[in-house]
mmCIF entry with sequence, helices, sheets and N, C-alpha, C, O atoms, coordinates in Angstrom:
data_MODEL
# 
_entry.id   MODEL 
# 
_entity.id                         1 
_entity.type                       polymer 
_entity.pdbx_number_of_molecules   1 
# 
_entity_poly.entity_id                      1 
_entity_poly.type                           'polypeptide(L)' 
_entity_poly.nstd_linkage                   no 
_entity_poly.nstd_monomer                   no 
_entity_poly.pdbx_seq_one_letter_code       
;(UNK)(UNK)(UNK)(UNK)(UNK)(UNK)(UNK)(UNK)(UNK)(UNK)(UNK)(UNK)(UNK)(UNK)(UNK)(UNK)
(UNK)(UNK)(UNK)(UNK)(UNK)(UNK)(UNK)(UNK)(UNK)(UNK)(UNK)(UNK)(UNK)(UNK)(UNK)(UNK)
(UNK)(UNK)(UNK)(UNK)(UNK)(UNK)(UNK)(UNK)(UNK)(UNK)(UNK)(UNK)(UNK)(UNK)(UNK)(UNK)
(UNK)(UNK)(UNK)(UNK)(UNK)
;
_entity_poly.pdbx_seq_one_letter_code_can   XXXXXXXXXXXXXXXXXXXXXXXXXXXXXXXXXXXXXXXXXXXXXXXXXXXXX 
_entity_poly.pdbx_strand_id                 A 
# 
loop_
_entity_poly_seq.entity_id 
_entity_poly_seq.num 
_entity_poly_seq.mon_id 
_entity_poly_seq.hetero 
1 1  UNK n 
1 2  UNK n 
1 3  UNK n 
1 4  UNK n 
1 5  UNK n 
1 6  UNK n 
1 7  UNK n 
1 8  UNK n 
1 9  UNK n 
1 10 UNK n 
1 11 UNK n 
1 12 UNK n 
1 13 UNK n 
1 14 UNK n 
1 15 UNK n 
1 16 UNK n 
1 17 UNK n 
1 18 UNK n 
1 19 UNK n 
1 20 UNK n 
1 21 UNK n 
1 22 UNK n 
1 23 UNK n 
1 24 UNK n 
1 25 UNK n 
1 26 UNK n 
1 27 UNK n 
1 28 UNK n 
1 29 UNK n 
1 30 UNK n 
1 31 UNK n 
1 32 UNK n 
1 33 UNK n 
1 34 UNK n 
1 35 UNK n 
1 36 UNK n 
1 37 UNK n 
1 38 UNK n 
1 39 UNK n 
1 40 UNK n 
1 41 UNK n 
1 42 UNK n 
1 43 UNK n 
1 44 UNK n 
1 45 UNK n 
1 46 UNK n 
1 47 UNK n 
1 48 UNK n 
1 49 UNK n 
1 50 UNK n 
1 51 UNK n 
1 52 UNK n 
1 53 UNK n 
# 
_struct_asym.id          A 
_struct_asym.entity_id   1 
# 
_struct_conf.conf_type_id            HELX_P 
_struct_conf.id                      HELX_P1 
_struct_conf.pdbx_PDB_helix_id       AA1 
_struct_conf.beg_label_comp_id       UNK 
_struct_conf.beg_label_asym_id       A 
_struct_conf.beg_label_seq_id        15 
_struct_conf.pdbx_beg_PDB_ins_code   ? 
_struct_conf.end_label_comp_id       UNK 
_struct_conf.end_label_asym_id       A 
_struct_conf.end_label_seq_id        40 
_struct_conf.pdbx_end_PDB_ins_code   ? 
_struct_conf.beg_auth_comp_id        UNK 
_struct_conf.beg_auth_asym_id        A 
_struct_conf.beg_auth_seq_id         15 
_struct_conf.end_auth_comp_id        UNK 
_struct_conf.end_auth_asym_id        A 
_struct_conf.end_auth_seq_id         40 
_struct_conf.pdbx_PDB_helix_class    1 
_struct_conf.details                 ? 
_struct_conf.pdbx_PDB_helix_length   26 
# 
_struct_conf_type.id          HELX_P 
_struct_conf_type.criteria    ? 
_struct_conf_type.reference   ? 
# 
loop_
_atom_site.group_PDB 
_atom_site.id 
_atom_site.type_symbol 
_atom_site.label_atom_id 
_atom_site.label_alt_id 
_atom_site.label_comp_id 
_atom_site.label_asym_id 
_atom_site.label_entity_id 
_atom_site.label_seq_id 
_atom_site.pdbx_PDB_ins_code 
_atom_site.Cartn_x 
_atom_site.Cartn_y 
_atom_site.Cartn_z 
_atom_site.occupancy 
_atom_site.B_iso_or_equiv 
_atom_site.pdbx_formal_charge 
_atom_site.auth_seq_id 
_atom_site.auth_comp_id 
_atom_site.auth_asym_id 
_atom_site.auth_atom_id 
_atom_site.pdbx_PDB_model_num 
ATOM 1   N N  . UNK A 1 1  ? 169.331 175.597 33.580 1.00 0.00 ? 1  UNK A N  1 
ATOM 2   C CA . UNK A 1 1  ? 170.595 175.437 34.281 1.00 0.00 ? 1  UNK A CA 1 
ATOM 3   C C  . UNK A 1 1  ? 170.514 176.128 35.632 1.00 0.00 ? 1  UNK A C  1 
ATOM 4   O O  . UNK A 1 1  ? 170.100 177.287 35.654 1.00 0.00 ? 1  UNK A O  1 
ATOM 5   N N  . UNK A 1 2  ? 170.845 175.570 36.675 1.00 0.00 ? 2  UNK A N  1 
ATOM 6   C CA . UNK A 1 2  ? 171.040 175.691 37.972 1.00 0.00 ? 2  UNK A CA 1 
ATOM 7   C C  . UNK A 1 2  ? 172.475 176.874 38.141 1.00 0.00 ? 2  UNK A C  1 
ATOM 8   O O  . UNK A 1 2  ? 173.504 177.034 37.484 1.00 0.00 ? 2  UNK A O  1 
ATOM 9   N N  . UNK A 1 3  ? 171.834 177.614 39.500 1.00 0.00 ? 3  UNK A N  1 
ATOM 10  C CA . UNK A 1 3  ? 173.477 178.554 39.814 1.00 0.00 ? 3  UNK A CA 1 
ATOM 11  C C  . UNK A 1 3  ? 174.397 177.302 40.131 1.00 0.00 ? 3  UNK A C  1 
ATOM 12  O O  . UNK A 1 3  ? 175.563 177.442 39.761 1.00 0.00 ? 3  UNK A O  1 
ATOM 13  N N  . UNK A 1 4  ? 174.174 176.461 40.565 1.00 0.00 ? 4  UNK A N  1 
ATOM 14  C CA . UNK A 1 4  ? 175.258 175.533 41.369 1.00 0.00 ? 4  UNK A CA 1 
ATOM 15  C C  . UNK A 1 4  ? 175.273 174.514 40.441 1.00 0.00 ? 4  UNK A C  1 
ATOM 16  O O  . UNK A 1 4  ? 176.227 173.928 40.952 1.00 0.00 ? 4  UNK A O  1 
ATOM 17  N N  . UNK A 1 5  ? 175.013 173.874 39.558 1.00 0.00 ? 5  UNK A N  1 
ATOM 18  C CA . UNK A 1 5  ? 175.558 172.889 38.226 1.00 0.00 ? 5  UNK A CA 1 
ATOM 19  C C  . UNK A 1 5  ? 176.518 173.523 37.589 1.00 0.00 ? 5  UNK A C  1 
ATOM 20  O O  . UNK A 1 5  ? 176.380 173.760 36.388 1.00 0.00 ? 5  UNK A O  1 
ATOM 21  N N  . UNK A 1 6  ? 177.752 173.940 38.329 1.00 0.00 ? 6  UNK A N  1 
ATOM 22  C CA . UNK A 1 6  ? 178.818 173.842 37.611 1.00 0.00 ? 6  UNK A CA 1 
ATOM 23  C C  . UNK A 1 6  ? 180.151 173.624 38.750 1.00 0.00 ? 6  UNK A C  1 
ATOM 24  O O  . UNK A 1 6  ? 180.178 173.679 39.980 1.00 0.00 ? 6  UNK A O  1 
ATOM 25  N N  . UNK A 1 7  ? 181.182 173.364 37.750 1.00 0.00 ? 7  UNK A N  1 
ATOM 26  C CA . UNK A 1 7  ? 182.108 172.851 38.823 1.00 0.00 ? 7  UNK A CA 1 
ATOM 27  C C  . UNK A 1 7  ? 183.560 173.922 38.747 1.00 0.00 ? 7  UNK A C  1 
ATOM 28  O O  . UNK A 1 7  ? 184.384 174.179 37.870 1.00 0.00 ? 7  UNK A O  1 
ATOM 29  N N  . UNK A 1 8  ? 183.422 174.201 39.661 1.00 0.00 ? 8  UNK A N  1 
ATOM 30  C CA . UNK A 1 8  ? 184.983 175.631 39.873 1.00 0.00 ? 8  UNK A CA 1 
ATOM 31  C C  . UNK A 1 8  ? 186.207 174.334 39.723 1.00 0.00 ? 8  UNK A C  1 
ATOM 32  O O  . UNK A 1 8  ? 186.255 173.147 40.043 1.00 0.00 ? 8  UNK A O  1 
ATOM 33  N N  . UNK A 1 9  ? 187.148 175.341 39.034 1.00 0.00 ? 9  UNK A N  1 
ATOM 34  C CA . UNK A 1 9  ? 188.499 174.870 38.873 1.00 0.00 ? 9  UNK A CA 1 
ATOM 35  C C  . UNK A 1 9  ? 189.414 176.112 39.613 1.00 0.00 ? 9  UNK A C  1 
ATOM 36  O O  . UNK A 1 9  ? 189.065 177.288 39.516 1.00 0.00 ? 9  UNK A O  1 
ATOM 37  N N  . UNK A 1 10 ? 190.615 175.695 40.353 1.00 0.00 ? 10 UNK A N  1 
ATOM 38  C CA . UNK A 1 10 ? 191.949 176.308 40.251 1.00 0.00 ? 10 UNK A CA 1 
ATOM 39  C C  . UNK A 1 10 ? 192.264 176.561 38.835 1.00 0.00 ? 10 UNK A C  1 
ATOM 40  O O  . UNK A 1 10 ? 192.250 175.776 37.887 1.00 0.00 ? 10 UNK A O  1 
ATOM 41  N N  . UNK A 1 11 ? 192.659 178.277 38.900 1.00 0.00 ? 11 UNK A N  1 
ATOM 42  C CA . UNK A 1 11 ? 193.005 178.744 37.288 1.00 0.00 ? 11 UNK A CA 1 
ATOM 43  C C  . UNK A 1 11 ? 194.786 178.101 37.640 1.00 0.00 ? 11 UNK A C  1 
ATOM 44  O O  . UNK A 1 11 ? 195.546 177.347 37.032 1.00 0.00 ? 11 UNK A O  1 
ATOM 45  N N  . UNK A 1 12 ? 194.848 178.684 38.607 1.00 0.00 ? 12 UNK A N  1 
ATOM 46  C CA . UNK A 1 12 ? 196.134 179.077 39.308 1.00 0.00 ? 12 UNK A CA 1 
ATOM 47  C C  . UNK A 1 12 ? 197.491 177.897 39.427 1.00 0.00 ? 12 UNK A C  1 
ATOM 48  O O  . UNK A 1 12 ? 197.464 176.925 40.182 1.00 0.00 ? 12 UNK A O  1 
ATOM 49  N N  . UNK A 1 13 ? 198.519 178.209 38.601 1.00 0.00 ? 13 UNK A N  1 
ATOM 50  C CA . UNK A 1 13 ? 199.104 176.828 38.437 1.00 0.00 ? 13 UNK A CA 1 
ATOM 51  C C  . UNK A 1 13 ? 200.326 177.166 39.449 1.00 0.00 ? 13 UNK A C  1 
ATOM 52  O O  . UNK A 1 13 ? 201.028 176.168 39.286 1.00 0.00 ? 13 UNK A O  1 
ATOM 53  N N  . UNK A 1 14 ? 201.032 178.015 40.443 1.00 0.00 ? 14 UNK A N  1 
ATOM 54  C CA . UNK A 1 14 ? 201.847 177.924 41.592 1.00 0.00 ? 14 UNK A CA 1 
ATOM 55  C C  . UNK A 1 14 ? 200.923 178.259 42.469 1.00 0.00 ? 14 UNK A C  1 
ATOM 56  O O  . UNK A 1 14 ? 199.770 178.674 42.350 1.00 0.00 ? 14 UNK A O  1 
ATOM 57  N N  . UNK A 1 15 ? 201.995 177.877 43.893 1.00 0.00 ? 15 UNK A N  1 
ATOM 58  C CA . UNK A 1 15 ? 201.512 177.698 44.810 1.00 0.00 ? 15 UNK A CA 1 
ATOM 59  C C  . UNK A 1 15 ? 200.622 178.864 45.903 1.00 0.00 ? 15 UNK A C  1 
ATOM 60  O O  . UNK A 1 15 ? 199.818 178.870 46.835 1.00 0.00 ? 15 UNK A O  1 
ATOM 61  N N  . UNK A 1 16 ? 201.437 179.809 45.007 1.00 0.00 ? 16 UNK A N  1 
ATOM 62  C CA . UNK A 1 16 ? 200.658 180.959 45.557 1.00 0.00 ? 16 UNK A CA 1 
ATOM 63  C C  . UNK A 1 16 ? 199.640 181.545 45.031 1.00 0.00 ? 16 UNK A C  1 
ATOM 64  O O  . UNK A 1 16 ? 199.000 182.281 45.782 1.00 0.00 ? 16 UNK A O  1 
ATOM 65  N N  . UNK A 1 17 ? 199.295 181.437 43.953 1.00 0.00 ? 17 UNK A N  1 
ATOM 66  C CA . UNK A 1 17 ? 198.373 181.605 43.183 1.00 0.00 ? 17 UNK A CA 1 
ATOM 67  C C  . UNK A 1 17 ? 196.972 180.750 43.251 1.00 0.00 ? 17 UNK A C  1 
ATOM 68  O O  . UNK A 1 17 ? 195.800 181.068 43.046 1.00 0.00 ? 17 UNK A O  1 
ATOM 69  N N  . UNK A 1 18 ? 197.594 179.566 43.616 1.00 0.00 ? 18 UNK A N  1 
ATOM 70  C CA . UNK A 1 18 ? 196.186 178.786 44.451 1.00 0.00 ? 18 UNK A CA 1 
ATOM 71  C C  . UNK A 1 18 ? 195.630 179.591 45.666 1.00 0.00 ? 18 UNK A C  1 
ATOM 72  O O  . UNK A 1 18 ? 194.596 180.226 45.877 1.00 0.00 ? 18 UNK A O  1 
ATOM 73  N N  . UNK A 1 19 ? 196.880 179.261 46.453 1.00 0.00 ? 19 UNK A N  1 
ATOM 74  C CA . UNK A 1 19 ? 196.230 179.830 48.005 1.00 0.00 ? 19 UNK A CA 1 
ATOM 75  C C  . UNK A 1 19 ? 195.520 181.484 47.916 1.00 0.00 ? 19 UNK A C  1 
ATOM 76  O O  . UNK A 1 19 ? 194.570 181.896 48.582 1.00 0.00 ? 19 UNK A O  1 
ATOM 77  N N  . UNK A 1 20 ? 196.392 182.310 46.779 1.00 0.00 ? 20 UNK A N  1 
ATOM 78  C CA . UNK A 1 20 ? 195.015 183.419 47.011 1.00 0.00 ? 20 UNK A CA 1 
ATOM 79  C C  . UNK A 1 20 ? 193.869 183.275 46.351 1.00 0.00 ? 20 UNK A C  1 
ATOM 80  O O  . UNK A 1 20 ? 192.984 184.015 46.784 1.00 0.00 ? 20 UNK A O  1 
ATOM 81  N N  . UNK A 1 21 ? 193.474 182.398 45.206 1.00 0.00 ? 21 UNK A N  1 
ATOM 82  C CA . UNK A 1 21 ? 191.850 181.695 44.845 1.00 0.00 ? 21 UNK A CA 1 
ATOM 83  C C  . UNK A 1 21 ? 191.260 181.456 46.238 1.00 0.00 ? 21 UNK A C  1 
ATOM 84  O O  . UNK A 1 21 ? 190.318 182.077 46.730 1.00 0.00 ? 21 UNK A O  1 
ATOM 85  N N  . UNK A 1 22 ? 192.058 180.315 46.878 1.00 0.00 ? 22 UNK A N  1 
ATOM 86  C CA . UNK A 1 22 ? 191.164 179.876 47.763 1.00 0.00 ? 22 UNK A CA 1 
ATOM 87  C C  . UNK A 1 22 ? 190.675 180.737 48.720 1.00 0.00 ? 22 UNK A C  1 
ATOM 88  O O  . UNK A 1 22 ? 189.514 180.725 49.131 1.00 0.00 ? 22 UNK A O  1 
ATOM 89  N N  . UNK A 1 23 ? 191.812 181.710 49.186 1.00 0.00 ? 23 UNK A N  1 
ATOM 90  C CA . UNK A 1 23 ? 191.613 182.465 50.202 1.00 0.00 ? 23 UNK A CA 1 
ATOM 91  C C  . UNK A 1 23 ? 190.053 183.398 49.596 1.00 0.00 ? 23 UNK A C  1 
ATOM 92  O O  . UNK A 1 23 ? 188.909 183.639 49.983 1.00 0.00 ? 23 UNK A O  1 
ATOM 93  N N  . UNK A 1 24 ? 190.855 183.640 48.555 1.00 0.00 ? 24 UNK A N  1 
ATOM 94  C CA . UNK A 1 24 ? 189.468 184.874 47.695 1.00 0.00 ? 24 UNK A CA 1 
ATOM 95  C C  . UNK A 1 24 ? 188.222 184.037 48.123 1.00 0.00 ? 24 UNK A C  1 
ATOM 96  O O  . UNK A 1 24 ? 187.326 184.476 48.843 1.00 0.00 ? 24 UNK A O  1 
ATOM 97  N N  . UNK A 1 25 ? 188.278 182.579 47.509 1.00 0.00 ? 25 UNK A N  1 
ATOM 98  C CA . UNK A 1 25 ? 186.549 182.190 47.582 1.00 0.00 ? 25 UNK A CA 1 
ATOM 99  C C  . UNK A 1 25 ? 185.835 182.128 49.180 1.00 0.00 ? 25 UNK A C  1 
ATOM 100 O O  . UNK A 1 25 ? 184.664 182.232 49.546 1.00 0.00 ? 25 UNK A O  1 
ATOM 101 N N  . UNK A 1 26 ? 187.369 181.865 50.076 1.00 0.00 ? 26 UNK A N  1 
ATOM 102 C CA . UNK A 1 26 ? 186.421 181.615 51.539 1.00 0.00 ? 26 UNK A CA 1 
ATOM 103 C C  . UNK A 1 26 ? 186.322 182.995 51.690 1.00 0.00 ? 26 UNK A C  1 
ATOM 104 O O  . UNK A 1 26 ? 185.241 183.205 52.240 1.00 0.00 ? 26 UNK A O  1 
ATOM 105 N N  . UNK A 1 27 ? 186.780 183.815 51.524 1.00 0.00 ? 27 UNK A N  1 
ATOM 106 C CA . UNK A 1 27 ? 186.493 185.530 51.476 1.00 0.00 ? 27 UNK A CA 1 
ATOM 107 C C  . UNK A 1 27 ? 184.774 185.464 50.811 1.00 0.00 ? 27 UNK A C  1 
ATOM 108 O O  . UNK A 1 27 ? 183.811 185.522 51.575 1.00 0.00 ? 27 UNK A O  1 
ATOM 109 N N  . UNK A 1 28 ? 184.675 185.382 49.847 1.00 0.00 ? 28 UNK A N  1 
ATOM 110 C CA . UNK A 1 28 ? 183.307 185.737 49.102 1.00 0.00 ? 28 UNK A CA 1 
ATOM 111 C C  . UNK A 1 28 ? 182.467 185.039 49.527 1.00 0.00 ? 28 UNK A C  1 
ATOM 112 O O  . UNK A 1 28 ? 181.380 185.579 49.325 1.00 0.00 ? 28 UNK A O  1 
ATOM 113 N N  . UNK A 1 29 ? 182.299 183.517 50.333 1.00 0.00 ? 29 UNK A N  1 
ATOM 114 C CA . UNK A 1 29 ? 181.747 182.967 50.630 1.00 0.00 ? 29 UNK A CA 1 
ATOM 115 C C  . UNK A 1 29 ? 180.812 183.405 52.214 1.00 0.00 ? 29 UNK A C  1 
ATOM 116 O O  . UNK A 1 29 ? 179.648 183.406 52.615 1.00 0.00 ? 29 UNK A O  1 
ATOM 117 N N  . UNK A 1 30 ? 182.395 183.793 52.793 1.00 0.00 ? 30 UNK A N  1 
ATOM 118 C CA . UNK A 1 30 ? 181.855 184.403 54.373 1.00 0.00 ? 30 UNK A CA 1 
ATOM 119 C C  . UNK A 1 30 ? 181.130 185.833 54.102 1.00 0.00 ? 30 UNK A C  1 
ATOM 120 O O  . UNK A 1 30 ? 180.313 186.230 54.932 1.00 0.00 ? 30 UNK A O  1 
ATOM 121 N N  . UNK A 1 31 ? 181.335 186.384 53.286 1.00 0.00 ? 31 UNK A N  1 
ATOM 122 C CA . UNK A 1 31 ? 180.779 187.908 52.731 1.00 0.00 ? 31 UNK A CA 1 
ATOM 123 C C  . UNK A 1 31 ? 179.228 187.589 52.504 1.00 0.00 ? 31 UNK A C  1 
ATOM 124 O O  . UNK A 1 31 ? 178.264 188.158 53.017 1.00 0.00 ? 31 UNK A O  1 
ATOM 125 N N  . UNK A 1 32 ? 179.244 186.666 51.718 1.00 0.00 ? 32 UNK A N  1 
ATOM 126 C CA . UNK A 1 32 ? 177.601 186.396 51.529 1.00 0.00 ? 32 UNK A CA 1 
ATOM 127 C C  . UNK A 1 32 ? 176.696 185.586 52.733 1.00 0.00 ? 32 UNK A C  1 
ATOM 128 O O  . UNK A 1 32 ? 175.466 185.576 52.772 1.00 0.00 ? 32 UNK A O  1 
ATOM 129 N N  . UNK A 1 33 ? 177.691 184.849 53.791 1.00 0.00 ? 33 UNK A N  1 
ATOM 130 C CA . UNK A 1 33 ? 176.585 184.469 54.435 1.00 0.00 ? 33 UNK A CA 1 
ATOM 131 C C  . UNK A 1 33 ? 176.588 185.296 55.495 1.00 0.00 ? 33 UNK A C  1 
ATOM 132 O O  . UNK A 1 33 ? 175.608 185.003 56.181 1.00 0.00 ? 33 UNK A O  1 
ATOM 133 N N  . UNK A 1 34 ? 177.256 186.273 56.026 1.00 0.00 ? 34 UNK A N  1 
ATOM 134 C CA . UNK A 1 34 ? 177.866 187.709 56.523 1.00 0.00 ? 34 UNK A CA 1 
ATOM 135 C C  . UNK A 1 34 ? 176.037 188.567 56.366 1.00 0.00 ? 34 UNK A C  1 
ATOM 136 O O  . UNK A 1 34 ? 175.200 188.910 57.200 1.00 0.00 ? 34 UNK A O  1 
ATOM 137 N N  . UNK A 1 35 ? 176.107 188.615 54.886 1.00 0.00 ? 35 UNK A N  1 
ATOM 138 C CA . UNK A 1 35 ? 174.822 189.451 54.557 1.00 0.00 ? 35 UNK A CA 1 
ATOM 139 C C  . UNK A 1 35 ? 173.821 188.827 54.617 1.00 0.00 ? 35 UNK A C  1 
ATOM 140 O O  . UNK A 1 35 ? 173.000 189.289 55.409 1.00 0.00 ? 35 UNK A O  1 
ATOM 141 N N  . UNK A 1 36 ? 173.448 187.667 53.932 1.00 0.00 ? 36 UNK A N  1 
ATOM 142 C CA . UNK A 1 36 ? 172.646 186.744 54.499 1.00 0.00 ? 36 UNK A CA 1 
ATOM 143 C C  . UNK A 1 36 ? 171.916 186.824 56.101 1.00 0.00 ? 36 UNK A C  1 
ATOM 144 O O  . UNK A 1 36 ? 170.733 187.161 56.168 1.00 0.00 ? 36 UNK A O  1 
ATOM 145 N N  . UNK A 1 37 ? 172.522 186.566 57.098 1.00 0.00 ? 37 UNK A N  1 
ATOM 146 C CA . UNK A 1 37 ? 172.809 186.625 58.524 1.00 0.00 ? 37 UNK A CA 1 
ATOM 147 C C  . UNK A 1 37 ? 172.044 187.962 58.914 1.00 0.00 ? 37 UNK A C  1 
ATOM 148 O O  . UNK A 1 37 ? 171.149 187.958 59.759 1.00 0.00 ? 37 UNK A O  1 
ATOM 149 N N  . UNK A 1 38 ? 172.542 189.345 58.102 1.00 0.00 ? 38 UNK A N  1 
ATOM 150 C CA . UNK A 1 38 ? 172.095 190.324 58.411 1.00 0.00 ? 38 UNK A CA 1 
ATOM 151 C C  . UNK A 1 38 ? 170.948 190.513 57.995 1.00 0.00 ? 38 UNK A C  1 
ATOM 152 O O  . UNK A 1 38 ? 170.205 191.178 58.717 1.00 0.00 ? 38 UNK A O  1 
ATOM 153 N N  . UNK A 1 39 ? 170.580 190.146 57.076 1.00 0.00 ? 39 UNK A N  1 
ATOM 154 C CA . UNK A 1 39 ? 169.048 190.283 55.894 1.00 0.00 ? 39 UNK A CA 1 
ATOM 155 C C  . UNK A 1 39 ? 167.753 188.992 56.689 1.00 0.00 ? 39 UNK A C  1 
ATOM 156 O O  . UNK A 1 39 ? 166.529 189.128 56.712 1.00 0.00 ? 39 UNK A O  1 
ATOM 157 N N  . UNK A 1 40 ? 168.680 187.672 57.324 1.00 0.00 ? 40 UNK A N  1 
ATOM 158 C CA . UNK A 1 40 ? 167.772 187.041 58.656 1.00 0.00 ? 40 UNK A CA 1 
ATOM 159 C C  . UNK A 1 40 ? 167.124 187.731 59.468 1.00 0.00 ? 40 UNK A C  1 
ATOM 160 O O  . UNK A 1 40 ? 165.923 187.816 59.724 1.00 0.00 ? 40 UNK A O  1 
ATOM 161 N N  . UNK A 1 41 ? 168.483 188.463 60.046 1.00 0.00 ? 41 UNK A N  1 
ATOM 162 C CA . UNK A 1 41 ? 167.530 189.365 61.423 1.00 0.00 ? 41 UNK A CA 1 
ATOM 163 C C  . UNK A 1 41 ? 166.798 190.601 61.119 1.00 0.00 ? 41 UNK A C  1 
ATOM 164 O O  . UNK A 1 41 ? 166.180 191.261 61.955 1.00 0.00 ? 41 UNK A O  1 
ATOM 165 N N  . UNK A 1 42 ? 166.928 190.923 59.635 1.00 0.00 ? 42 UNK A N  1 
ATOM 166 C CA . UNK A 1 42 ? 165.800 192.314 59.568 1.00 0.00 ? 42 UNK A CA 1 
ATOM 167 C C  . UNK A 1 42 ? 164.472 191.504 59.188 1.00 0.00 ? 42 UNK A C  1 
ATOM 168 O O  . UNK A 1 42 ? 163.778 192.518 59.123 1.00 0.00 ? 42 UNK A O  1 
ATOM 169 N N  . UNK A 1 43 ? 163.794 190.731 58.961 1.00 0.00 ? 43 UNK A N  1 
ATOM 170 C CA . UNK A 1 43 ? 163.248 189.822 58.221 1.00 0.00 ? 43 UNK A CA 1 
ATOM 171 C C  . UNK A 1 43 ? 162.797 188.501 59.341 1.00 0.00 ? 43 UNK A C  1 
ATOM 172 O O  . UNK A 1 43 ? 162.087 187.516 59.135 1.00 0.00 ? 43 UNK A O  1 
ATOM 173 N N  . UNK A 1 44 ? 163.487 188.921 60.509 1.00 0.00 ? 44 UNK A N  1 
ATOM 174 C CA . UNK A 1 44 ? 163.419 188.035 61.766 1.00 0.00 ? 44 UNK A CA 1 
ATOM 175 C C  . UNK A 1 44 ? 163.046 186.428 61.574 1.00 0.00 ? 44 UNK A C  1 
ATOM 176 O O  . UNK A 1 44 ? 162.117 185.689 61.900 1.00 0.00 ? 44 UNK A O  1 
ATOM 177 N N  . UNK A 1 45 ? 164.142 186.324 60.952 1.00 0.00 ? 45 UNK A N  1 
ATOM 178 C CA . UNK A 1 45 ? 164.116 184.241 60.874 1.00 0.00 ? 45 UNK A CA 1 
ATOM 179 C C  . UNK A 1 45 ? 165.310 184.015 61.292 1.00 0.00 ? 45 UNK A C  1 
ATOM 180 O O  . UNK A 1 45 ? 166.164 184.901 61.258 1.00 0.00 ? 45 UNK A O  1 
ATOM 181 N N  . UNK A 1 46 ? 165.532 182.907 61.710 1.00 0.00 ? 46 UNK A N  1 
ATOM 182 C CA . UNK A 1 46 ? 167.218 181.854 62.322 1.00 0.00 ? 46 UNK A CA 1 
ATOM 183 C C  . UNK A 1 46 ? 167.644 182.360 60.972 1.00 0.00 ? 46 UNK A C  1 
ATOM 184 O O  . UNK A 1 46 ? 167.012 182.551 59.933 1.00 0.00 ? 46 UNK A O  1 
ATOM 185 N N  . UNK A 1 47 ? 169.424 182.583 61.436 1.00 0.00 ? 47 UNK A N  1 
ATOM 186 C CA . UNK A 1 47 ? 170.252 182.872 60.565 1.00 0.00 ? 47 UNK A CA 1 
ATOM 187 C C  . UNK A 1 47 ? 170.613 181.777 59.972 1.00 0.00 ? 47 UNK A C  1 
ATOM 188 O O  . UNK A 1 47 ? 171.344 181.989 59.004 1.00 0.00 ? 47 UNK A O  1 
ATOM 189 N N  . UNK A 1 48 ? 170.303 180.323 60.250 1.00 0.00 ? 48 UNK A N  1 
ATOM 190 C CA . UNK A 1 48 ? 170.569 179.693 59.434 1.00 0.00 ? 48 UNK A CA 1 
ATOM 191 C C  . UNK A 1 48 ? 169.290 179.178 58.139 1.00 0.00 ? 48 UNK A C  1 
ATOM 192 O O  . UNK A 1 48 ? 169.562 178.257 57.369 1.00 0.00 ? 48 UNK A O  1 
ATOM 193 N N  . UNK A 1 49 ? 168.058 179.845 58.072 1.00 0.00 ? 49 UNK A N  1 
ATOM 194 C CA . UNK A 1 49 ? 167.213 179.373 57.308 1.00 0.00 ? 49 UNK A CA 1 
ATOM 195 C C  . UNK A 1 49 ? 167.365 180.206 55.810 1.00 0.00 ? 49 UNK A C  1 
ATOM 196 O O  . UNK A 1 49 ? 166.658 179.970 54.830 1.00 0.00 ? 49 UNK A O  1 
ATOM 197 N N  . UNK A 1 50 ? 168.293 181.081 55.860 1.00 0.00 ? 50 UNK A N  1 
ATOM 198 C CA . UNK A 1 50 ? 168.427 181.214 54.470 1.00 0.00 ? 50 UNK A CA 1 
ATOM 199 C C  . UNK A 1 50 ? 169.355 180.306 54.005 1.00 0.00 ? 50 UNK A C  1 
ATOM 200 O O  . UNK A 1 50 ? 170.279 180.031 54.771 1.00 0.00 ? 50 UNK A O  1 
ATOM 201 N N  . UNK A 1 51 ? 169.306 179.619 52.596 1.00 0.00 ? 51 UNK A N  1 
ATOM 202 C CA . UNK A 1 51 ? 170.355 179.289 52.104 1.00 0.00 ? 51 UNK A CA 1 
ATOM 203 C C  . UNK A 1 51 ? 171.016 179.312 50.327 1.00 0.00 ? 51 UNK A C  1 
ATOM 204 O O  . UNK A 1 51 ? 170.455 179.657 49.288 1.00 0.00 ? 51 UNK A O  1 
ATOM 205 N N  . UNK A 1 52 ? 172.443 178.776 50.584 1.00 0.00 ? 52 UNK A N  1 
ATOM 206 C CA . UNK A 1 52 ? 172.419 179.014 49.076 1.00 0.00 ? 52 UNK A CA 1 
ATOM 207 C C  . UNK A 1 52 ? 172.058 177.960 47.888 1.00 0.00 ? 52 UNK A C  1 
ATOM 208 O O  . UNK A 1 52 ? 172.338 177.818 46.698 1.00 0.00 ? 52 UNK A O  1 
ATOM 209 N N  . UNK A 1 53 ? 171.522 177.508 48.568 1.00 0.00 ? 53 UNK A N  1 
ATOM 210 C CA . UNK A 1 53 ? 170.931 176.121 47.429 1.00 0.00 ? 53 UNK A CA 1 
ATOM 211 C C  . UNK A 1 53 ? 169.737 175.672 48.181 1.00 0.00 ? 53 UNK A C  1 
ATOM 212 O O  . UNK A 1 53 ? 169.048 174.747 47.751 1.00 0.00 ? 53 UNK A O  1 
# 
């Protein structure tokens, strides 16, 4: 099984409860390519040649 063979759901059944999932995941998402980015330039490759899949 693959990290990425699976499929995220909204737990969150009002409206606000969605928008802070979503907010959370673009949060965790920019966090990792944030470090990513940083772990490029010690390691000296384009920040875009790491990836997550």
């Amino acid at each position: 099984m693959e990290l990425f063979d699976r499929e995220e759901a909204i737990r969150s059944k009002e409206r606000e409860g969605v928008e802070q999932e979503l907010w959370g995941n673009l949060l965790a998402y920019n966090l990792v390519r944030l470090e990513m980015a940083r772990v490029a330039k010690i390691v000296q490759v384009e920040p875009e040649r790491p990836a997550l899949w």
